[in-house]
C-alpha positions in Angstrom: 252.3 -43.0 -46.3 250.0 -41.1 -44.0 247.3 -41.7 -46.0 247.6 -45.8 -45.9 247.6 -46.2 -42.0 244.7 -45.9 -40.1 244.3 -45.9 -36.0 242.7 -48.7 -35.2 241.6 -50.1 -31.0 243.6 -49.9 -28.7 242.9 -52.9 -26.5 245.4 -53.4 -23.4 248.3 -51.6 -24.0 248.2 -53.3 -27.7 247.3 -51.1 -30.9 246.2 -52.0 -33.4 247.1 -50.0 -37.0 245.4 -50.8 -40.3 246.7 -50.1 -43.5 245.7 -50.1 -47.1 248.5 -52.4 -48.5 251.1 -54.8 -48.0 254.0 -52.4 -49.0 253.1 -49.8 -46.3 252.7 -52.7 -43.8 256.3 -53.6 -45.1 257.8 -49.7 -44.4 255.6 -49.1 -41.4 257.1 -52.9 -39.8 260.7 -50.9 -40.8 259.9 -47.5 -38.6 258.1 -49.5 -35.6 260.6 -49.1 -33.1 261.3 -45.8 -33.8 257.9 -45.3 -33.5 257.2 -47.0 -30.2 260.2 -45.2 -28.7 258.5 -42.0 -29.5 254.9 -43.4 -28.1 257.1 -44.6 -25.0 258.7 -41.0 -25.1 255.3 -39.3 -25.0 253.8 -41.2 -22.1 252.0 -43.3 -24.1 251.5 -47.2 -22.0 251.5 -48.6 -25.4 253.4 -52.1 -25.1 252.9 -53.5 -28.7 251.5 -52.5 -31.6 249.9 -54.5 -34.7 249.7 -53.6 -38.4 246.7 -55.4 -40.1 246.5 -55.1 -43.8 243.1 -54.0 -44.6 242.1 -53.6 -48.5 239.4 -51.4 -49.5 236.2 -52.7 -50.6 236.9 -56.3 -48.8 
């Protein structure tokens, strides 16, 4: 899946992720609070995050 999410801005304590397709936007919705606990964990001052699905070539 690593390979389907890229870091996108990170604008006000809001991220933004981009990924290639709707069915790793579907998995990475299912880890997101596992993964801003261990953001939060970190020391990251990352309030929200947002998945956009962006297809290649569009």
């Amino acid at each position: 899946m690593r390979q389907q999410v890229v870091a996108g801005p990170l604008n006000e304590q809001e991220w933004c992720l981009l990924v290639g397709s709707a069915a790793a936007s579907t998995k990475l919705r299912q880890l997101l609070p596992a993964f801003q606990r261990a953001l939060t964990q970190s020391g990251a001052q990352v309030n929200a995050i947002r998945i956009k699905v962006q297809i290649p070539g569009r």
